[in-house]
C-alpha positions as CSV (number, residue, x, y, z in Angstrom):
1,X,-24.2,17.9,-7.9
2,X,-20.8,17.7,-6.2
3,X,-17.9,16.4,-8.4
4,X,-15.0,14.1,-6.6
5,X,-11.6,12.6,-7.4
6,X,-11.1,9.0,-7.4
7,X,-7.8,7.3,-7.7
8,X,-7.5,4.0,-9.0
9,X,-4.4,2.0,-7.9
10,X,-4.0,-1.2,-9.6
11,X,-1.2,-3.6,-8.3
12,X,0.5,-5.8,-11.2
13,X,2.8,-8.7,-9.6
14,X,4.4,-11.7,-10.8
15,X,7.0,-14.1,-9.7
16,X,10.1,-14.4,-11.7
17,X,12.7,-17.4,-11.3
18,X,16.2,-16.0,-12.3
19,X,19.3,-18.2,-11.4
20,X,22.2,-16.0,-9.8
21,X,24.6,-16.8,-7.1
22,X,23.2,-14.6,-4.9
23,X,19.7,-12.9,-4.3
24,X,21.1,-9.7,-4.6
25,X,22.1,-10.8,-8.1
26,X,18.8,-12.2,-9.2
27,X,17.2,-9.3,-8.5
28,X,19.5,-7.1,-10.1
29,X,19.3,-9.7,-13.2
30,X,15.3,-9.2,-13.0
31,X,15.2,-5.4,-12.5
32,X,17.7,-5.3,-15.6
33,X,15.5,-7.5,-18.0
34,X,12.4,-5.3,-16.4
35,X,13.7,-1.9,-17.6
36,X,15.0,-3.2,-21.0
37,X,11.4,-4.6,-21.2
38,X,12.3,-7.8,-21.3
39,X,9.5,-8.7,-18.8
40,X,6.7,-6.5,-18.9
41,X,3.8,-7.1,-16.6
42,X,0.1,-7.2,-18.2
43,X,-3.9,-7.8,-17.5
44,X,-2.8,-11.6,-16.5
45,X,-0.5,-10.1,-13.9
46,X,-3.4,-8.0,-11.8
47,X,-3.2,-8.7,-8.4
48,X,-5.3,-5.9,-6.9
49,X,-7.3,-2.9,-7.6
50,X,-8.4,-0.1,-5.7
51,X,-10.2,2.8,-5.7
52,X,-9.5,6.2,-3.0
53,X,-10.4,9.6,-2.5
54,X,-7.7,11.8,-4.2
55,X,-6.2,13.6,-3.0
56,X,-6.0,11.2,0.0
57,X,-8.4,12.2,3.0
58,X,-6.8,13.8,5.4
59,X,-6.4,11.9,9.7
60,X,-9.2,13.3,11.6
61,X,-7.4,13.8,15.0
62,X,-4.4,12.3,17.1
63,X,-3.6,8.5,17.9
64,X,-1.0,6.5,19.3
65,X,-0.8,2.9,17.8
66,X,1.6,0.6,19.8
67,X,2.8,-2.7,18.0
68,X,4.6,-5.6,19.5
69,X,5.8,-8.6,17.6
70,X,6.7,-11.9,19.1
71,X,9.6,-13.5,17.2
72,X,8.9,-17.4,18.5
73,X,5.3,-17.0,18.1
74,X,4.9,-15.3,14.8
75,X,2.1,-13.4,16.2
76,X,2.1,-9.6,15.7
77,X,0.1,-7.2,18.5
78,X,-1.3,-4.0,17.5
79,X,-2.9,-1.9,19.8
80,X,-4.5,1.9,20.5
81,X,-6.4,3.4,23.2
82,X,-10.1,1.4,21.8
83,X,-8.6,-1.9,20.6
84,X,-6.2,-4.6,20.6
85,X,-5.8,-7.0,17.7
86,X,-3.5,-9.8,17.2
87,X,-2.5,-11.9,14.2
88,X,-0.1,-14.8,13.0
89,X,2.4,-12.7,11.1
90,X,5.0,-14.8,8.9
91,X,6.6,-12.1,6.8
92,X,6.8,-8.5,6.2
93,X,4.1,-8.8,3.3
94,X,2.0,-10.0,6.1
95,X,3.1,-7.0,8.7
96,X,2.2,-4.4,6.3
97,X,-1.1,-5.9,5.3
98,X,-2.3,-6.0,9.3
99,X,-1.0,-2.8,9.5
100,X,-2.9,-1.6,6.7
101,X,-6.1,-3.1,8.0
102,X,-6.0,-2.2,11.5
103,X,-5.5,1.8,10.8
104,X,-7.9,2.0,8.5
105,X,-10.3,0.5,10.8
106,X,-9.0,2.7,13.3
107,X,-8.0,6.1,12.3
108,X,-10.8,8.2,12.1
109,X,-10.4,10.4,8.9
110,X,-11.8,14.0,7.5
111,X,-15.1,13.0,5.1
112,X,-14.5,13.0,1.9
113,X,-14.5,16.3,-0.1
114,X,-15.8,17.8,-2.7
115,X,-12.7,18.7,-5.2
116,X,-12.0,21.3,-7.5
117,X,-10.9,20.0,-11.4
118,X,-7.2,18.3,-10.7
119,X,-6.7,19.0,-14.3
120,X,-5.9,22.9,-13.2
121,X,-4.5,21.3,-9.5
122,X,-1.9,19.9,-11.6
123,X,-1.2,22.9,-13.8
124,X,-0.4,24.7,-11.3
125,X,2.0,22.1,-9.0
126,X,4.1,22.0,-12.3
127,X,4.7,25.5,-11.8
């Protein structure tokens, strides 16, 4: 029986209301009280979890992805040489997560491979 490497990513997030004068200042205030550990994210922060091949699967071949985004509309166009998708796209949170979706229901990738113990893989990258 084959052995593989799964990576678990799990995303913490919560919102923090800081008053400041600026944005620029509230999150510097935040990201200050975040590493003195004033705020520390926990279990009631998980937002997401996920589970990948590791190390990542390498793209299977060549692609060209074109994307077009209409201002006025709020509509964001992606397209390759087999599809064209659009979707109402309202902020960069939004951008990233179509773009997210459509290539990985686009790129075609290597299968997944059998891997070797990572405990010596990362032995010998410290070296």
């Amino acid at each position: 029986m084959d052995k593989y490497n799964i990576e678990i990513i799990e995303t913490l997030s919560r919102v923090v209301e800081q008053k400041a004068n600026s944005y620029e200042e509230a999150e510097e205030l935040v990201s200050n009280k975040y590493d003195k550990s004033e705020i520390i994210l926990d279990y009631e922060d998980k937002e997401d979890v996920m589970f990948k091949p590791y190390p990542s699967q390498e793209i299977k071949s060549n692609f060209i992805v074109n994307i077009t985004y209409n201002k006025d509309k709020k509509i964001l166009f992606i397209k390759n040489d087999k599809d064209v998708k659009s979707y109402k796209c309202n902020n960069v949170l939004d951008l990233k997560l179509f773009l997210g979706s459509f290539l990985e229901s686009n790129i075609e990738l290597e299968p997944v491979k059998p891997e070797i113990d990572i405990r010596k893989n990362k032995k010998e990258h410290e070296r």
